[in-house]
mmCIF file of the N, C-alpha and C atoms, coordinates in Angstrom:
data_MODEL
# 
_entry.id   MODEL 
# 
loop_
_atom_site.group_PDB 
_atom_site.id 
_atom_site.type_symbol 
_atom_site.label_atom_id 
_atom_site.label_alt_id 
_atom_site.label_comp_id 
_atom_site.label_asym_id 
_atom_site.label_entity_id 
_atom_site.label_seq_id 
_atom_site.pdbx_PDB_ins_code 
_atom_site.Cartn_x 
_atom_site.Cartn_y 
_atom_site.Cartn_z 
_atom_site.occupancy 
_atom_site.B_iso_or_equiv 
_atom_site.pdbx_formal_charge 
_atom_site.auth_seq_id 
_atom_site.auth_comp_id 
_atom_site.auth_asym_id 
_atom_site.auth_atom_id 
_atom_site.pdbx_PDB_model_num 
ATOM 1   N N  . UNK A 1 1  ? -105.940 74.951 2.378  1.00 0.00 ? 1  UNK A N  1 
ATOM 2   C CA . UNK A 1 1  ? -104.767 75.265 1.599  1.00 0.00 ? 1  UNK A CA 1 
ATOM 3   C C  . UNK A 1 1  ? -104.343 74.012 0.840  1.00 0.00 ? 1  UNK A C  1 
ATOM 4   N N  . UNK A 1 2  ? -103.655 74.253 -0.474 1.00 0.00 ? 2  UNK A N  1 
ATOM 5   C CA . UNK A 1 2  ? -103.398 73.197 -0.959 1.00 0.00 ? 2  UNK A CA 1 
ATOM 6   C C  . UNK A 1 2  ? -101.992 72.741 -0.809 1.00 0.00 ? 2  UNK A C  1 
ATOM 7   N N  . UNK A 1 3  ? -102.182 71.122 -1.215 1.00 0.00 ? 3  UNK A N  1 
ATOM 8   C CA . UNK A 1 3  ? -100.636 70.579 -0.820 1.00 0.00 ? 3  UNK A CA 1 
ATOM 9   C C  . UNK A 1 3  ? -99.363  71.063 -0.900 1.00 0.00 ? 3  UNK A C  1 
ATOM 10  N N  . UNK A 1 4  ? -99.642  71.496 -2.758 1.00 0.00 ? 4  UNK A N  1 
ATOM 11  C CA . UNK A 1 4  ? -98.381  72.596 -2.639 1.00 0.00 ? 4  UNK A CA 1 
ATOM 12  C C  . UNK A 1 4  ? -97.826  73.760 -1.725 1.00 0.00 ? 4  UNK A C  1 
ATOM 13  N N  . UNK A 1 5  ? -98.902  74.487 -1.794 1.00 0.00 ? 5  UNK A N  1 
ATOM 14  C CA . UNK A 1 5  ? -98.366  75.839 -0.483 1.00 0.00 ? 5  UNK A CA 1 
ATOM 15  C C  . UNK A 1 5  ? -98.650  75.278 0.682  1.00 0.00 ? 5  UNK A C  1 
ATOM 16  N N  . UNK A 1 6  ? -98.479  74.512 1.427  1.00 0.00 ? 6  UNK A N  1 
ATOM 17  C CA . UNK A 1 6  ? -98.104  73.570 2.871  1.00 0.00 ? 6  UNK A CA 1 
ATOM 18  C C  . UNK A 1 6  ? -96.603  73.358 2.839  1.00 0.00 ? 6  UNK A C  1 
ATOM 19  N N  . UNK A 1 7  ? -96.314  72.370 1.565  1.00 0.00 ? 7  UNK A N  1 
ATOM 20  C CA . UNK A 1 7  ? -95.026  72.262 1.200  1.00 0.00 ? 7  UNK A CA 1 
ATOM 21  C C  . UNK A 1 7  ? -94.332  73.619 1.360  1.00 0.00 ? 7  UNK A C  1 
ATOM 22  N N  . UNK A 1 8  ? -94.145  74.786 0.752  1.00 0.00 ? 8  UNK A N  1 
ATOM 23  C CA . UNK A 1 8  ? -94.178  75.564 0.497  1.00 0.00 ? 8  UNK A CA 1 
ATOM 24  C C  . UNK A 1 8  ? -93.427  76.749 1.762  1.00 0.00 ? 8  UNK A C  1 
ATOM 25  N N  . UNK A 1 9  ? -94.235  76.373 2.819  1.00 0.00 ? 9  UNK A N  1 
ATOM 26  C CA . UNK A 1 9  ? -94.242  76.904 3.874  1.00 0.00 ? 9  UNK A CA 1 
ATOM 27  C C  . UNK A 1 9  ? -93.427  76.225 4.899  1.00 0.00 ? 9  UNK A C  1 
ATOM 28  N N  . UNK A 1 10 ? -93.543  74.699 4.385  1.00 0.00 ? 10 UNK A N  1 
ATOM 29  C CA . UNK A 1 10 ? -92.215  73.890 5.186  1.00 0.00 ? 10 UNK A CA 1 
ATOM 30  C C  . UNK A 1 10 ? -90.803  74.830 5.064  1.00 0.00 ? 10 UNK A C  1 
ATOM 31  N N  . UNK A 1 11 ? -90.678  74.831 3.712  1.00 0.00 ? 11 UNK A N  1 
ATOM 32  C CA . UNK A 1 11 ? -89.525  74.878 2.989  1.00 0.00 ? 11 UNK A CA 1 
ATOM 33  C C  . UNK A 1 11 ? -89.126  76.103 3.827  1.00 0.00 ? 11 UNK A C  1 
ATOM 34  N N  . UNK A 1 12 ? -90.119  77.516 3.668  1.00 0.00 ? 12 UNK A N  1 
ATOM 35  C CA . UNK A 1 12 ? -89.996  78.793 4.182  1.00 0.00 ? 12 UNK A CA 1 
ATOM 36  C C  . UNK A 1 12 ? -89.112  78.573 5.728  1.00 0.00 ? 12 UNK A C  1 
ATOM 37  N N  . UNK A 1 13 ? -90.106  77.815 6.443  1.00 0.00 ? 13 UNK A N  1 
ATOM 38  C CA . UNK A 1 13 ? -89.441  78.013 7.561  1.00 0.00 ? 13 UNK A CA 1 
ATOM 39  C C  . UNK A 1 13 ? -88.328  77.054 7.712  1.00 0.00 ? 13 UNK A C  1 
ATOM 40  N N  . UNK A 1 14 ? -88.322  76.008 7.300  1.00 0.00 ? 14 UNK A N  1 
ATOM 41  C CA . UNK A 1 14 ? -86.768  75.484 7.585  1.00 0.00 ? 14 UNK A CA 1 
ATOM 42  C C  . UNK A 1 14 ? -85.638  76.052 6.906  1.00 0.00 ? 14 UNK A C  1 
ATOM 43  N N  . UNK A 1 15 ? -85.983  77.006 5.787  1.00 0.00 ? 15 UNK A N  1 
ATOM 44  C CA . UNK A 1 15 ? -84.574  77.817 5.044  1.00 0.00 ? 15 UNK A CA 1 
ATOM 45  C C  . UNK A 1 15 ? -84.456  78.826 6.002  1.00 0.00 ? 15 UNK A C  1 
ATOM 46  N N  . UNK A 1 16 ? -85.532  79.262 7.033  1.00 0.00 ? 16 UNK A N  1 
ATOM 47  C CA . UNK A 1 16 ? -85.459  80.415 7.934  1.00 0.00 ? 16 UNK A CA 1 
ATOM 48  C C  . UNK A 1 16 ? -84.776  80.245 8.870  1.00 0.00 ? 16 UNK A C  1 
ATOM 49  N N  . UNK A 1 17 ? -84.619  78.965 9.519  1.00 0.00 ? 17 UNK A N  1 
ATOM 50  C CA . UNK A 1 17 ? -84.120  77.916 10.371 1.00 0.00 ? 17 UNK A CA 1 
ATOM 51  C C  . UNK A 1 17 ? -82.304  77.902 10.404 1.00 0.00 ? 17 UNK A C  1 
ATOM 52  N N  . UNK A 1 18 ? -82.721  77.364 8.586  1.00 0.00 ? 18 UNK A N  1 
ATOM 53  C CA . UNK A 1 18 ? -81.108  77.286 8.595  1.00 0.00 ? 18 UNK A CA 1 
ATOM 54  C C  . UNK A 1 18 ? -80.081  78.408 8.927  1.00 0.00 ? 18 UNK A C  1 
ATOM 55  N N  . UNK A 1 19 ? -80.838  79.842 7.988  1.00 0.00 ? 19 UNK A N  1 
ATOM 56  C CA . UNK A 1 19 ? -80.279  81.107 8.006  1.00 0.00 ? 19 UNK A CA 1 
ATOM 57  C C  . UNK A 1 19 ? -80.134  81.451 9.560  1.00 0.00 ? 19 UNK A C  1 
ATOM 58  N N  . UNK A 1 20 ? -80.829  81.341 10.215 1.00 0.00 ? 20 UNK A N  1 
ATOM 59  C CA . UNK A 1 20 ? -80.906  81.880 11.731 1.00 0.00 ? 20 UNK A CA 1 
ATOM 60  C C  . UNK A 1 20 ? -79.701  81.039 12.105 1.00 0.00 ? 20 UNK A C  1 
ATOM 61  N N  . UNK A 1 21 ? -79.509  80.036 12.042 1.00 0.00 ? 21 UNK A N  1 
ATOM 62  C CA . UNK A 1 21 ? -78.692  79.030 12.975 1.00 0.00 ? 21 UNK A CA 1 
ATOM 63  C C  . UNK A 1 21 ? -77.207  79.126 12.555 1.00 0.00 ? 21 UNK A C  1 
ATOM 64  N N  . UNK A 1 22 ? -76.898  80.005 10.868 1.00 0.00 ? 22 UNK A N  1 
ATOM 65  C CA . UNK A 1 22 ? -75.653  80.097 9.934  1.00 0.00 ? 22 UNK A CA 1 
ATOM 66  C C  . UNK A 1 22 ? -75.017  78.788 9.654  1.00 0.00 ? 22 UNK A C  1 
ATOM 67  N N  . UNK A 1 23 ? -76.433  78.313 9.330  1.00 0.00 ? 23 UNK A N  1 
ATOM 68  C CA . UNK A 1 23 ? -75.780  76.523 8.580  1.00 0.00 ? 23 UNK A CA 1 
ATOM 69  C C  . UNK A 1 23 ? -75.943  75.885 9.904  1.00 0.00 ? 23 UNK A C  1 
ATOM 70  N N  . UNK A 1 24 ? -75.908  74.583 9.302  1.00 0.00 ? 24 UNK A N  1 
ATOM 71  C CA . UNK A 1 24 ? -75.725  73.090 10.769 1.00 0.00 ? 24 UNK A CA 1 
ATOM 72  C C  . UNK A 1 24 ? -74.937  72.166 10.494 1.00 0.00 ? 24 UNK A C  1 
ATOM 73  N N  . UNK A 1 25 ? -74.315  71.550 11.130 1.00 0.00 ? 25 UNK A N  1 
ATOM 74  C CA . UNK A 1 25 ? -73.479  70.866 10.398 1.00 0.00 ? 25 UNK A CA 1 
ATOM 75  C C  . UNK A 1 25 ? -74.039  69.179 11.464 1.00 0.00 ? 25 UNK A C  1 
ATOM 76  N N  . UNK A 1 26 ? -73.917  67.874 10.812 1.00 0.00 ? 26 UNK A N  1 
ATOM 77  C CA . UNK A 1 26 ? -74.683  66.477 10.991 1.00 0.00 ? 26 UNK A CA 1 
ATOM 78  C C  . UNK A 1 26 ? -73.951  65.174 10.928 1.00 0.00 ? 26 UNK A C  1 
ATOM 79  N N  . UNK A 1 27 ? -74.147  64.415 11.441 1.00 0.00 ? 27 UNK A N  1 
ATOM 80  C CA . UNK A 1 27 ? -73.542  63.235 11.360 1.00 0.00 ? 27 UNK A CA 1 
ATOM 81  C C  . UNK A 1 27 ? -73.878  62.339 10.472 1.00 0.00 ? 27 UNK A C  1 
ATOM 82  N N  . UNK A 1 28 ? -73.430  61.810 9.331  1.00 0.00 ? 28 UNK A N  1 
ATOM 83  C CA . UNK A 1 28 ? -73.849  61.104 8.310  1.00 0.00 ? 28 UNK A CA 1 
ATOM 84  C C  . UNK A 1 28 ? -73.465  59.993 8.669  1.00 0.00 ? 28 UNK A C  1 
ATOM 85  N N  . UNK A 1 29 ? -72.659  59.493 8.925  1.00 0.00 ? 29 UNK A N  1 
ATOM 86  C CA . UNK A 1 29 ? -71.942  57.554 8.911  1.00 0.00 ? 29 UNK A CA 1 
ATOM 87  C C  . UNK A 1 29 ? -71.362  57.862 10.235 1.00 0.00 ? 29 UNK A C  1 
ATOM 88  N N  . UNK A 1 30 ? -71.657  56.360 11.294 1.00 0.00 ? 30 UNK A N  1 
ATOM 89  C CA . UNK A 1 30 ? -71.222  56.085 12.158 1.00 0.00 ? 30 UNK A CA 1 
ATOM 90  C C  . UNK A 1 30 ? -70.745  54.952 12.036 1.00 0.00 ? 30 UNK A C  1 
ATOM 91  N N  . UNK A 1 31 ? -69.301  54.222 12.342 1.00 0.00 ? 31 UNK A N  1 
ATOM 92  C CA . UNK A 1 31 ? -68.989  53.069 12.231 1.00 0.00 ? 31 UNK A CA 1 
ATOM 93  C C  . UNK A 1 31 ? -68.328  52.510 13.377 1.00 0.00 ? 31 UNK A C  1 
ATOM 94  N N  . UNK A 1 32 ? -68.553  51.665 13.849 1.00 0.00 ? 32 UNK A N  1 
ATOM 95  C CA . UNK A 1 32 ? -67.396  51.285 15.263 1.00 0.00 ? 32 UNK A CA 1 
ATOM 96  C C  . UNK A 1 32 ? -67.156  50.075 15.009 1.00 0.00 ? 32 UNK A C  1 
ATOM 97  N N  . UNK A 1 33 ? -65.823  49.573 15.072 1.00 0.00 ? 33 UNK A N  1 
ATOM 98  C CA . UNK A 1 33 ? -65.313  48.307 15.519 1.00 0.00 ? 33 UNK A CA 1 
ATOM 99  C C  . UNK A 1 33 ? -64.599  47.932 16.551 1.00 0.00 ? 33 UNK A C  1 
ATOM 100 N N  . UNK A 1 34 ? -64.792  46.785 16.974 1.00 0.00 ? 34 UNK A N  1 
ATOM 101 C CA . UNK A 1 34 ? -64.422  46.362 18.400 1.00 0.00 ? 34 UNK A CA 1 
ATOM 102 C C  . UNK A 1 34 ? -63.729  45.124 17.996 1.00 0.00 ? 34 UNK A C  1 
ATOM 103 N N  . UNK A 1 35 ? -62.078  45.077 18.285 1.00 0.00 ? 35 UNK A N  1 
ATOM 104 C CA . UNK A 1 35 ? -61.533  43.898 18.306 1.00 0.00 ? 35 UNK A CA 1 
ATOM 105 C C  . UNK A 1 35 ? -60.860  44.174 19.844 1.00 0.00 ? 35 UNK A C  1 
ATOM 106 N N  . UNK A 1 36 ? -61.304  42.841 20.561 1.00 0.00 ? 36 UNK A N  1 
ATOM 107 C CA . UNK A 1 36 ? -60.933  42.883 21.590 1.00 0.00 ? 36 UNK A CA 1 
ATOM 108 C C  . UNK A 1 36 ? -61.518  43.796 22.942 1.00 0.00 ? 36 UNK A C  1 
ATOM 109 N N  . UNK A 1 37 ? -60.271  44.157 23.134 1.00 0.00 ? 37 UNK A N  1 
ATOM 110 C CA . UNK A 1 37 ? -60.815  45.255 24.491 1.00 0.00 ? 37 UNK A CA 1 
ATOM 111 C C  . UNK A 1 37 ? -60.593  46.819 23.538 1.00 0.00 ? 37 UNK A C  1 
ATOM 112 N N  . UNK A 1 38 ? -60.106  46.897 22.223 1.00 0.00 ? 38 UNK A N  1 
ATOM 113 C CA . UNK A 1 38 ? -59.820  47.915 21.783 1.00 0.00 ? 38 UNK A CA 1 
ATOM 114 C C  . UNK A 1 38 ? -61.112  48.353 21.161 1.00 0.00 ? 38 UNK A C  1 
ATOM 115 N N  . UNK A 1 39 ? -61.695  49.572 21.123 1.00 0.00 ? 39 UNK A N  1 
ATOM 116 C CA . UNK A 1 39 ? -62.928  49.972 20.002 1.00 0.00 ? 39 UNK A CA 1 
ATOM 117 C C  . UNK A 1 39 ? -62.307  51.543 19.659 1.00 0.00 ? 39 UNK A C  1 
ATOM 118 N N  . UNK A 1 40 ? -62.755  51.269 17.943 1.00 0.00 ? 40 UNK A N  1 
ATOM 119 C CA . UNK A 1 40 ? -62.538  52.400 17.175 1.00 0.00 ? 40 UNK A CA 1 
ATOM 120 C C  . UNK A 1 40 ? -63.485  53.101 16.493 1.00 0.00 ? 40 UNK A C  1 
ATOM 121 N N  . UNK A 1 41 ? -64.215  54.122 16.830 1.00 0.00 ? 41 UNK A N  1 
ATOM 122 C CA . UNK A 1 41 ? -64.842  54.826 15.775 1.00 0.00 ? 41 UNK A CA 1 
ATOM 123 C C  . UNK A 1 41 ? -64.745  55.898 14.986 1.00 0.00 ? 41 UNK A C  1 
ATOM 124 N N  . UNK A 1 42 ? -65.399  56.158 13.831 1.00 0.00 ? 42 UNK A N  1 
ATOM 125 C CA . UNK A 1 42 ? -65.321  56.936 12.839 1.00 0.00 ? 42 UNK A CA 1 
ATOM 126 C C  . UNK A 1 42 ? -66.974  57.856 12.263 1.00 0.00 ? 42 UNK A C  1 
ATOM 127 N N  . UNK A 1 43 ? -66.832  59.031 12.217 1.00 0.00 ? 43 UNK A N  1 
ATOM 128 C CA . UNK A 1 43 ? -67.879  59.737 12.368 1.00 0.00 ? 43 UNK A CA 1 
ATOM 129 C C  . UNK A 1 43 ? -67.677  60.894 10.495 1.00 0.00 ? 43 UNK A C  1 
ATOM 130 N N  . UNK A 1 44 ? -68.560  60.450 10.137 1.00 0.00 ? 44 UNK A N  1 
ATOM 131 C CA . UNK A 1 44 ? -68.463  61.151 8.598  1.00 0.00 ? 44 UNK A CA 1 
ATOM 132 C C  . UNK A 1 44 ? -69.195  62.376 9.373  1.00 0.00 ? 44 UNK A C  1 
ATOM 133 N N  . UNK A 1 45 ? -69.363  63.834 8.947  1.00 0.00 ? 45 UNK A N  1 
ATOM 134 C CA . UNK A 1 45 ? -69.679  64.871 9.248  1.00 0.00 ? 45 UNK A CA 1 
ATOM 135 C C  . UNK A 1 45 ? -69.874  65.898 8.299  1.00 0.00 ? 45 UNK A C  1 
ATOM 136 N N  . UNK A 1 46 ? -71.155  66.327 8.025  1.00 0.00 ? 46 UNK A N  1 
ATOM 137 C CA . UNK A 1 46 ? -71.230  66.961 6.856  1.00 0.00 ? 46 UNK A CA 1 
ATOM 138 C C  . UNK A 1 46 ? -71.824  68.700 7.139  1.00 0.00 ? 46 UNK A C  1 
ATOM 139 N N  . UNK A 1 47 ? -71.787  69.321 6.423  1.00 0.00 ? 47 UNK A N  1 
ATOM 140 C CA . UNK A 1 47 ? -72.618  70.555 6.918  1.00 0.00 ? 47 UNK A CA 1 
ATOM 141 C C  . UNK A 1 47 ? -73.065  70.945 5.470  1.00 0.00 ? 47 UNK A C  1 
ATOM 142 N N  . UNK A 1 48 ? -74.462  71.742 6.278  1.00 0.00 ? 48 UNK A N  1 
ATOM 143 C CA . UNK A 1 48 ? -75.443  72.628 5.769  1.00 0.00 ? 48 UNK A CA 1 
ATOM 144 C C  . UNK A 1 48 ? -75.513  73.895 5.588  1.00 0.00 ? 48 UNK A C  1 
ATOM 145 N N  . UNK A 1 49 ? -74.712  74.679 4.531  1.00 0.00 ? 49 UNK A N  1 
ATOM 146 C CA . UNK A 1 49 ? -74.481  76.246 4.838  1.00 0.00 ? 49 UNK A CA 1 
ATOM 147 C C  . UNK A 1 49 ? -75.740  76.757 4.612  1.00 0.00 ? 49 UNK A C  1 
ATOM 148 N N  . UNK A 1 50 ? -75.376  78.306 4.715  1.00 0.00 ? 50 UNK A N  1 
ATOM 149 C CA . UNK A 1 50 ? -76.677  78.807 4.867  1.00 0.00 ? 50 UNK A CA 1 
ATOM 150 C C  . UNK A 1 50 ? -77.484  79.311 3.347  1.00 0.00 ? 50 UNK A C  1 
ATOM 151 N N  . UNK A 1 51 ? -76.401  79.400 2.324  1.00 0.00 ? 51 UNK A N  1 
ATOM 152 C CA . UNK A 1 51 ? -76.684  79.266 1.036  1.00 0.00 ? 51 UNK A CA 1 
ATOM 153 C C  . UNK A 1 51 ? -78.071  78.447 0.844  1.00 0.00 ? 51 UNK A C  1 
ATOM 154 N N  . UNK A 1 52 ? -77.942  77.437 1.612  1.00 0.00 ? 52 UNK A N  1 
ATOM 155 C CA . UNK A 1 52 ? -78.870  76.288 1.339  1.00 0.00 ? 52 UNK A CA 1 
ATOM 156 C C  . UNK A 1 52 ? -80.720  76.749 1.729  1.00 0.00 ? 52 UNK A C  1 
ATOM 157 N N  . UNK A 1 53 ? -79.964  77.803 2.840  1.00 0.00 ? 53 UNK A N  1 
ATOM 158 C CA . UNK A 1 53 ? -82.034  78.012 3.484  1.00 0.00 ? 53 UNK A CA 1 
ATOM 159 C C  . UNK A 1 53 ? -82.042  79.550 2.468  1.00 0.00 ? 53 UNK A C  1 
ATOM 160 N N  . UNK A 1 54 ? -81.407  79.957 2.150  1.00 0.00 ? 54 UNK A N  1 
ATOM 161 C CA . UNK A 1 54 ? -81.664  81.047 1.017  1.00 0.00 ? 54 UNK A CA 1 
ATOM 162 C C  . UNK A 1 54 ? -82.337  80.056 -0.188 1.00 0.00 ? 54 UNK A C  1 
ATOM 163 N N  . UNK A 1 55 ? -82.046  79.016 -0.518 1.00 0.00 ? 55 UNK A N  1 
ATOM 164 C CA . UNK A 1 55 ? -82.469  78.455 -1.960 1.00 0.00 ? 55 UNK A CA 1 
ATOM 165 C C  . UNK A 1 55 ? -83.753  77.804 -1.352 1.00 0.00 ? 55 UNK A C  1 
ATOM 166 N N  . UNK A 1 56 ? -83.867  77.097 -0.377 1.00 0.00 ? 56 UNK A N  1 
ATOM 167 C CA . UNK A 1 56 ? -85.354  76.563 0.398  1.00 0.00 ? 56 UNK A CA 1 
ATOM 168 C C  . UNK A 1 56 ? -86.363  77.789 0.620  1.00 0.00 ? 56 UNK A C  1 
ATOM 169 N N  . UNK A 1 57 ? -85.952  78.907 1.202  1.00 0.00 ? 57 UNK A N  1 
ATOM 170 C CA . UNK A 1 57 ? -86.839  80.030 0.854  1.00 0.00 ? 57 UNK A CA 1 
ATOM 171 C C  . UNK A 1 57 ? -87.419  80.686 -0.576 1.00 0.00 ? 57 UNK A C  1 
ATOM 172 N N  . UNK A 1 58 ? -86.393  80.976 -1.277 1.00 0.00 ? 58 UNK A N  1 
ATOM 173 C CA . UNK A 1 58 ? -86.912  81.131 -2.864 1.00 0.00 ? 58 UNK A CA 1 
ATOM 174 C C  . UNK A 1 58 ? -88.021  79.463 -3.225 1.00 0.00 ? 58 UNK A C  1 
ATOM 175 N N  . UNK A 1 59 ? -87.522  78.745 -3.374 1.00 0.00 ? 59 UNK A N  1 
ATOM 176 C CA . UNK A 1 59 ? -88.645  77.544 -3.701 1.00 0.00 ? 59 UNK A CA 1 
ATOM 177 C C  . UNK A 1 59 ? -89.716  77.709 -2.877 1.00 0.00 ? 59 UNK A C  1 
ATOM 178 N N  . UNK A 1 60 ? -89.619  77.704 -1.947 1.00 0.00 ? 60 UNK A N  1 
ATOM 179 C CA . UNK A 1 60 ? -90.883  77.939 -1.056 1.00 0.00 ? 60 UNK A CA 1 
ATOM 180 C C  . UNK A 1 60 ? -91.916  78.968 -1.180 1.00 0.00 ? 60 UNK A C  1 
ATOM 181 N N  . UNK A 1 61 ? -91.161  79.939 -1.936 1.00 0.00 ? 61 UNK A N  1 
ATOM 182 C CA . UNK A 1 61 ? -91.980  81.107 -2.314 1.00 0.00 ? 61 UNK A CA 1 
ATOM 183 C C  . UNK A 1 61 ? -92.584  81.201 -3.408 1.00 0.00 ? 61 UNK A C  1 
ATOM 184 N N  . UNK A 1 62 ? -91.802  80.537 -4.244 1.00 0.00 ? 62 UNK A N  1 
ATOM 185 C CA . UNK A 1 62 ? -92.085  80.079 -5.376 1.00 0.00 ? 62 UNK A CA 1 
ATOM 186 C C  . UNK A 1 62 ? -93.551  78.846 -5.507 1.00 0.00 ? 62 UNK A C  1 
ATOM 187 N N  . UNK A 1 63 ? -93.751  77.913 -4.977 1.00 0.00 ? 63 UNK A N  1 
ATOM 188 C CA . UNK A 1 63 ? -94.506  77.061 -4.457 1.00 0.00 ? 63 UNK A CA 1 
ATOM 189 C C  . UNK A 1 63 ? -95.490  77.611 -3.855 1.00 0.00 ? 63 UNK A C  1 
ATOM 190 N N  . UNK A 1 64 ? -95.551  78.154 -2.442 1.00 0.00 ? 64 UNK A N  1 
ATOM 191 C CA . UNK A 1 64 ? -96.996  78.973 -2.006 1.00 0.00 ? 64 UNK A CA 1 
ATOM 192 C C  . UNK A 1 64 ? -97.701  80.302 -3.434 1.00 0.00 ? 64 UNK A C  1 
ATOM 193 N N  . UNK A 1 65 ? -96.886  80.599 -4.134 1.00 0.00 ? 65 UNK A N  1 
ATOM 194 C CA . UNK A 1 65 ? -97.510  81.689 -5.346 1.00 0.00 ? 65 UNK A CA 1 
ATOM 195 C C  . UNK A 1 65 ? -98.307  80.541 -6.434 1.00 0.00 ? 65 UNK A C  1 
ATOM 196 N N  . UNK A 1 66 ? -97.035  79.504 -6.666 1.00 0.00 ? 66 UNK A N  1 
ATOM 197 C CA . UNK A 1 66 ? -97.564  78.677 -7.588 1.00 0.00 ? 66 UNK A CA 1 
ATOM 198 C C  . UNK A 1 66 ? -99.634  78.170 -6.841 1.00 0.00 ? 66 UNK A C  1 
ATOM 199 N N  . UNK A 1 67 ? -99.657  77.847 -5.686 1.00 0.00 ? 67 UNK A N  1 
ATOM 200 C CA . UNK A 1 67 ? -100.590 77.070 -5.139 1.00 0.00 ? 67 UNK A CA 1 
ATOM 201 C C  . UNK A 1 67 ? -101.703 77.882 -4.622 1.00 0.00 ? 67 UNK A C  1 
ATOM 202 N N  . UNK A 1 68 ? -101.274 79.169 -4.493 1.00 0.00 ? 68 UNK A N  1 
ATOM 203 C CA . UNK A 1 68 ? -102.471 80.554 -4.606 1.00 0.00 ? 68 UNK A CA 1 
ATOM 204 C C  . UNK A 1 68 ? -103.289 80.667 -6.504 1.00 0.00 ? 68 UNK A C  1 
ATOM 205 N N  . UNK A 1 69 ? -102.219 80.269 -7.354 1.00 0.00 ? 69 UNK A N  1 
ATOM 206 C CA . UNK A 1 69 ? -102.594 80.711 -8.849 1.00 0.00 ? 69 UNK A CA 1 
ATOM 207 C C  . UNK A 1 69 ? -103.487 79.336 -8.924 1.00 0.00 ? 69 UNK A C  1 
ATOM 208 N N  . UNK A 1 70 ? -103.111 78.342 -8.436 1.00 0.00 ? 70 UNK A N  1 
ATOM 209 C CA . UNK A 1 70 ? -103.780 77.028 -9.507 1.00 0.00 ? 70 UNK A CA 1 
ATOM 210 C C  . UNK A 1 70 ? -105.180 76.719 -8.861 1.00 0.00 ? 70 UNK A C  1 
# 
């Protein structure tokens, strides 16, 4: 199979992934400071709706057709 439809098939199943799971949501930035005996942290937090594995599936499908034609 070629590179493209490998790719292709990533995409499939991790947009399948996402949809199953109804989005994920991730930790982007971790920061801690420590003055003293005091420590403070801060956690950025982002999410992944499921919009997102609907659009990874269309590309993906798109990609394995493209890599069957060429």
């Amino acid at each position: 199979m070629k590179p493209i439809g490998i790719i292709g098939i990533i995409l499939i199943v991790g947009g399948a992934i996402v949809l199953a799971l109804g989005g994920f949501s991730f930790v982007k930035d971790r920061s801690e400071v420590s003055v003293g005996p005091v420590s403070v942290a801060a956690e950025e937090r982002g999410f992944v709706p499921p919009v997102v594995g609907i659009g990874a599936i269309v590309v993906g499908l798109a990609l394995v057709v493209m890599g069957r034609r060429a």
